[in-house]
NUSENU-240220 format. One record per residue: y, z, x of N, C-alpha, C, O, CB in turn. Coordinates in steps of 0.02 Angstrom, whole numbers, plus 50000, padded with zeros to 5 digits. Glycine has a CB too. Example, Ala and Ser with C-alpha at 12.3 -4.5 7.8 and 13.67 -1.06 7.14 Angstrom:
2
<site><n_Y>49716</n_Y><n_Z>50390</n_Z><n_X>50660</n_X><ca_Y>49775</ca_Y><ca_Z>50390</ca_Z><ca_X>50615</ca_X><c_Y>49835</c_Y><c_Z>50390</c_Z><c_X>50660</c_X><o_Y>49834</o_Y><o_Z>50423</o_Z><o_X>50712</o_X><cb_Y>49776</cb_Y><cb_Z>50452</cb_Z><cb_X>50565</cb_X></site>
<site><n_Y>49888</n_Y><n_Z>50354</n_Z><n_X>50642</n_X><ca_Y>49947</ca_Y><ca_Z>50357</ca_Z><ca_X>50684</ca_X><c_Y>50002</c_Y><c_Z>50394</c_Z><c_X>50645</c_X><o_Y>50057</o_Y><o_Z>50402</o_Z><o_X>50670</o_X><cb_Y>49970</cb_Y><cb_Z>50286</cb_Z><cb_X>50704</cb_X></site>
END
This chain:
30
<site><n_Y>59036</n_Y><n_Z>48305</n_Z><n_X>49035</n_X><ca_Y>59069</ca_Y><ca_Z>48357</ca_Z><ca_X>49077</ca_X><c_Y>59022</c_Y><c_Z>48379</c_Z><c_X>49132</c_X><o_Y>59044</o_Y><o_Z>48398</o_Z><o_X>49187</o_X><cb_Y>59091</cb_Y><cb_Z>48418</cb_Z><cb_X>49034</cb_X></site>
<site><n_Y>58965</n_Y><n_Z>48377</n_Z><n_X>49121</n_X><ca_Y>58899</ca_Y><ca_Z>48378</ca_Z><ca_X>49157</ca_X><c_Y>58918</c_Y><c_Z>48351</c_Z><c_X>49232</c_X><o_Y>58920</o_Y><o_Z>48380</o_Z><o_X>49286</o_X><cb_Y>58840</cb_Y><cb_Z>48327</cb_Z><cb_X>49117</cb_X></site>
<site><n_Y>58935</n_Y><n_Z>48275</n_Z><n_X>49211</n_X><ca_Y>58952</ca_Y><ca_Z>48253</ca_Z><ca_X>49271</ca_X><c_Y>59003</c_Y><c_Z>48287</c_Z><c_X>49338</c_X><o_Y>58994</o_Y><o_Z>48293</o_Z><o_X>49399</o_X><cb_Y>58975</cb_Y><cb_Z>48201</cb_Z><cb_X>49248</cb_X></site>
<site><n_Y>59052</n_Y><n_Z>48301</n_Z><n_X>49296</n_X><ca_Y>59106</ca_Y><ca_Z>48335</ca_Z><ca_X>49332</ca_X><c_Y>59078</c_Y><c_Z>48363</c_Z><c_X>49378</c_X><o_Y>59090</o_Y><o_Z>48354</o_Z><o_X>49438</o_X><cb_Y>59145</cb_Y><cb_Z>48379</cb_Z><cb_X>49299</cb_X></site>
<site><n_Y>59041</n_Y><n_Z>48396</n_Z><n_X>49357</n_X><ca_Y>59024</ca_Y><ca_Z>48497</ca_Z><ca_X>49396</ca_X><c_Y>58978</c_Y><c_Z>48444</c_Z><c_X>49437</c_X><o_Y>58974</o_Y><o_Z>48470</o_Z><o_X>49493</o_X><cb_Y>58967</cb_Y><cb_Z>48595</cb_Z><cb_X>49332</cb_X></site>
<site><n_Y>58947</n_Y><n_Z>48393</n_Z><n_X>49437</n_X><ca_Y>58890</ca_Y><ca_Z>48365</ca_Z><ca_X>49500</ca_X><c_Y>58954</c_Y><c_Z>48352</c_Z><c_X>49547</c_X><o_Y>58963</o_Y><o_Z>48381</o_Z><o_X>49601</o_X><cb_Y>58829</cb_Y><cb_Z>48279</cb_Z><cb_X>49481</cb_X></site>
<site><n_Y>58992</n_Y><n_Z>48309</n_Z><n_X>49523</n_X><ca_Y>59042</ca_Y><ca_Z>48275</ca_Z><ca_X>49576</ca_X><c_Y>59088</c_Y><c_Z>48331</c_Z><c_X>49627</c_X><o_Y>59099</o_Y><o_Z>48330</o_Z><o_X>49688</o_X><cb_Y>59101</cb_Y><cb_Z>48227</cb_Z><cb_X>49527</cb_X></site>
<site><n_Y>59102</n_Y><n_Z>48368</n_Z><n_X>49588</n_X><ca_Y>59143</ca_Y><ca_Z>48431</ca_Z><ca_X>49619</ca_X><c_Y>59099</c_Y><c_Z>48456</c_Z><c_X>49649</c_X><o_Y>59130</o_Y><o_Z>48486</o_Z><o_X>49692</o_X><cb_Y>59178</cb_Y><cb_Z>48485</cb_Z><cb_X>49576</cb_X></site>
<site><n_Y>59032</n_Y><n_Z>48469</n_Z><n_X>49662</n_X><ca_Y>58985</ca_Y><ca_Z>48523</ca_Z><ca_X>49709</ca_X><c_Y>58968</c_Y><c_Z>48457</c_Z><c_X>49769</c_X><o_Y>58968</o_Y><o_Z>48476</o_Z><o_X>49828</o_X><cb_Y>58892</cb_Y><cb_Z>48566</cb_Z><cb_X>49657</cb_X></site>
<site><n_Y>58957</n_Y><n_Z>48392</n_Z><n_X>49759</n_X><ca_Y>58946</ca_Y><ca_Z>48364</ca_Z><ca_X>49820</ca_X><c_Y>59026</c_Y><c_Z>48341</c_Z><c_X>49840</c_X><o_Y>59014</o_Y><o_Z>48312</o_Z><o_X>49893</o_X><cb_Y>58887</cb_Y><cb_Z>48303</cb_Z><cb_X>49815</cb_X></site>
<site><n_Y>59095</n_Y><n_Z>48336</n_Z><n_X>49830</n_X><ca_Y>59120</ca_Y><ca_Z>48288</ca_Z><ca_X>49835</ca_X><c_Y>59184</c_Y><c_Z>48327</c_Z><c_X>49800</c_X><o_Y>59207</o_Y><o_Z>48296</o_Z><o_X>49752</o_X><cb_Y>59081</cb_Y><cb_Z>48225</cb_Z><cb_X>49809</cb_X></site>
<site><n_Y>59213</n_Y><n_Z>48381</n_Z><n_X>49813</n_X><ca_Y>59278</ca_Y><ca_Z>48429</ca_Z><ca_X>49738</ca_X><c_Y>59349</c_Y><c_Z>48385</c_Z><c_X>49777</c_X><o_Y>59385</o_Y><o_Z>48365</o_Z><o_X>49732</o_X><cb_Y>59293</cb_Y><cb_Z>48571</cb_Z><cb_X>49748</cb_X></site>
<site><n_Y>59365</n_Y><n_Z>48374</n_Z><n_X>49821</n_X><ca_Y>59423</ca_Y><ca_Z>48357</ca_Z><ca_X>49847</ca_X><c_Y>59426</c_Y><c_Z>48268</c_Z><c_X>49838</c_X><o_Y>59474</o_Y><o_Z>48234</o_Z><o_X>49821</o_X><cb_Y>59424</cb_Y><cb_Z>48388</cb_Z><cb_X>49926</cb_X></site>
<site><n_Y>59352</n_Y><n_Z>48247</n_Z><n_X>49858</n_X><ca_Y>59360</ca_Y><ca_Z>48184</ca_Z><ca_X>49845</ca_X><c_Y>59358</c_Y><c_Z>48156</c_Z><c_X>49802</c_X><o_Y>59389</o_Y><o_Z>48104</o_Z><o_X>49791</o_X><cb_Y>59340</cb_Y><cb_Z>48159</cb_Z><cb_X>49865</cb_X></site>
<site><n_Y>59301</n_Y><n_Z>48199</n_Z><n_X>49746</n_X><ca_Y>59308</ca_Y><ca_Z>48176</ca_Z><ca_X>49668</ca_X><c_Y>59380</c_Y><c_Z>48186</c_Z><c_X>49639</c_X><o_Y>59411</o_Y><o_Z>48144</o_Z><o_X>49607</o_X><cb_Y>59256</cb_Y><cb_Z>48221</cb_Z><cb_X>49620</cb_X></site>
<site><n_Y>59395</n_Y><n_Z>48231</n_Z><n_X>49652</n_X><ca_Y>59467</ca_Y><ca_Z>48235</ca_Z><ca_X>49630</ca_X><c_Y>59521</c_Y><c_Z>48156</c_Z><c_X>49642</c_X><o_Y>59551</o_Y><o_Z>48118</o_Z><o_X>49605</o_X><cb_Y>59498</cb_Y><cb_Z>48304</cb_Z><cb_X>49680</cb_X></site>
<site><n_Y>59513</n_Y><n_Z>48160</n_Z><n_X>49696</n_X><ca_Y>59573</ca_Y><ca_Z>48101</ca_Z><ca_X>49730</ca_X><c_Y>59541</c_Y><c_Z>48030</c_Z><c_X>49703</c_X><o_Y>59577</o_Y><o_Z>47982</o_Z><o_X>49690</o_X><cb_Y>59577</cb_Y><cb_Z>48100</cb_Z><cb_X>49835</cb_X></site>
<site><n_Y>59486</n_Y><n_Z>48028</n_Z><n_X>49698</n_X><ca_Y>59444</ca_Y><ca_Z>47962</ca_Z><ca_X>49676</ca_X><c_Y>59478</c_Y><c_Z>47957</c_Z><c_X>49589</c_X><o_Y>59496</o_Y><o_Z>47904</o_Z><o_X>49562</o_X><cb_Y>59336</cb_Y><cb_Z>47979</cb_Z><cb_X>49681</cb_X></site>
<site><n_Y>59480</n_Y><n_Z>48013</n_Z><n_X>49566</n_X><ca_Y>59477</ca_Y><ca_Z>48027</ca_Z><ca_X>49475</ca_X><c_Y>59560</c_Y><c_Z>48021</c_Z><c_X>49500</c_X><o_Y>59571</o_Y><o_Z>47978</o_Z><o_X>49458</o_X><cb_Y>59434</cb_Y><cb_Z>48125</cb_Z><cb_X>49424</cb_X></site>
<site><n_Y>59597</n_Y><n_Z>48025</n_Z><n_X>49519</n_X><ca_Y>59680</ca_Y><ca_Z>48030</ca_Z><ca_X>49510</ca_X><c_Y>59701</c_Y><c_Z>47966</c_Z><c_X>49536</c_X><o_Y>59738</o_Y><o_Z>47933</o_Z><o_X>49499</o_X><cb_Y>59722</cb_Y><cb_Z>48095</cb_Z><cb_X>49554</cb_X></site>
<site><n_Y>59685</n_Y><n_Z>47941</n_Z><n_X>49589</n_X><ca_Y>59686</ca_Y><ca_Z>47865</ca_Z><ca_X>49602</ca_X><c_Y>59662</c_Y><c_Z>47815</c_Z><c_X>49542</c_X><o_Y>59697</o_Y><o_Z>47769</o_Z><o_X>49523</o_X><cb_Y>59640</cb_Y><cb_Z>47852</cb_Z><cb_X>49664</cb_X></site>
<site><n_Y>59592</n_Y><n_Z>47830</n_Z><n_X>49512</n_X><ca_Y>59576</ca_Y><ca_Z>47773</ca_Z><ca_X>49452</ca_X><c_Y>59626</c_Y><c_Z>47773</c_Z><c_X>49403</c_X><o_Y>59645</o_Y><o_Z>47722</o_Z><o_X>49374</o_X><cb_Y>59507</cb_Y><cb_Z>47787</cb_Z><cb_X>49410</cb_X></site>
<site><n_Y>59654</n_Y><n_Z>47840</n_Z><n_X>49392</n_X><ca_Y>59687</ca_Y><ca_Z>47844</ca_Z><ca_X>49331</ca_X><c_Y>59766</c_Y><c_Z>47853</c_Z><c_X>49334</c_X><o_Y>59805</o_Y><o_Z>47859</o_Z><o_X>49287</o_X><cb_Y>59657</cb_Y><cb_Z>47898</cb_Z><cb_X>49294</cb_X></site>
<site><n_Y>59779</n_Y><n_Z>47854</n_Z><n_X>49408</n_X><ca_Y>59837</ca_Y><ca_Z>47820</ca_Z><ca_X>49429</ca_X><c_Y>59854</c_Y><c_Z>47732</c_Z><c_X>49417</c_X><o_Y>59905</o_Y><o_Z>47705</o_Z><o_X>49395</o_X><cb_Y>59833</cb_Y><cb_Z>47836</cb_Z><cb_X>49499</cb_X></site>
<site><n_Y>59778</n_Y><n_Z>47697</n_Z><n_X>49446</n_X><ca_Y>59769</ca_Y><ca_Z>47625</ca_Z><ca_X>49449</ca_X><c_Y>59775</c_Y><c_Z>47613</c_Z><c_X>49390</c_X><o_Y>59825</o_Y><o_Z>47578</o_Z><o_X>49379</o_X><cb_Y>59710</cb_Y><cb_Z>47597</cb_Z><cb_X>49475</cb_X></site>
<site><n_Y>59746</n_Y><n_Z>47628</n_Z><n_X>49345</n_X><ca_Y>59733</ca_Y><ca_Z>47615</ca_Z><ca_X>49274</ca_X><c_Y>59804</c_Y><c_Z>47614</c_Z><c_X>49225</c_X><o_Y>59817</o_Y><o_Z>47575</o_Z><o_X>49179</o_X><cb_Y>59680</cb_Y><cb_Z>47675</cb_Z><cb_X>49249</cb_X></site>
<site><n_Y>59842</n_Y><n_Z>47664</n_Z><n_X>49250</n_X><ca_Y>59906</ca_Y><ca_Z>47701</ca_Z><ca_X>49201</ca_X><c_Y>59955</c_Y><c_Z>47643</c_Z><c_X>49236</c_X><o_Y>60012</o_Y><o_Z>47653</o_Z><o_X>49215</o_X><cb_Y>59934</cb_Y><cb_Z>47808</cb_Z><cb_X>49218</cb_X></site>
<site><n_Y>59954</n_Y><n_Z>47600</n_Z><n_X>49272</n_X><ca_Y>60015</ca_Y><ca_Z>47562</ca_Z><ca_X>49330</ca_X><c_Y>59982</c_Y><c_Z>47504</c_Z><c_X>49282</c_X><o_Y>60018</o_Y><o_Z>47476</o_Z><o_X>49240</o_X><cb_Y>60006</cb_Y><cb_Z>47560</cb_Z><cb_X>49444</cb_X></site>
<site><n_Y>59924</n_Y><n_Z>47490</n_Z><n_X>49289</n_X><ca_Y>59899</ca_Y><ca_Z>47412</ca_Z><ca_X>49262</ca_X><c_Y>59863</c_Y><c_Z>47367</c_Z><c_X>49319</c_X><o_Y>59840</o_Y><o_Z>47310</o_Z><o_X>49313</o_X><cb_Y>59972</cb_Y><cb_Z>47364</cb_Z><cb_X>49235</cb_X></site>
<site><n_Y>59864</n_Y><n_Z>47413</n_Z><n_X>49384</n_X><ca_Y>59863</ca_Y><ca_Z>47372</ca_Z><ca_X>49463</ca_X><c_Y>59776</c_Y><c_Z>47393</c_Z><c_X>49461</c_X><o_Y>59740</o_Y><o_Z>47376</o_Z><o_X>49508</o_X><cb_Y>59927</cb_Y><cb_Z>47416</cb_Z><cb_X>49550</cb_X></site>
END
C-alpha cells in the first residue's frame, strides 16, 4: 500500500488512469 501513497504524490491522476486501464486490460483479456 506503501506504494500507492508514492504513486499518488508524484503522479494521483495518472496513477490512477494507468491502475484503471491495467485492470481494465486485464478484466477484457486484451
Amino acid at each position: 500500500m506503501h506504494r500507492i501513497r508514492v504513486l499518488r504524490q508524484t503522479a494521483p491522476a495518472d496513477s490512477n488512469v494507468v491502475q484503471l486501464g491495467l485492470r481494465l486490460r486485464g478484466g477484457t483479456g486484451q
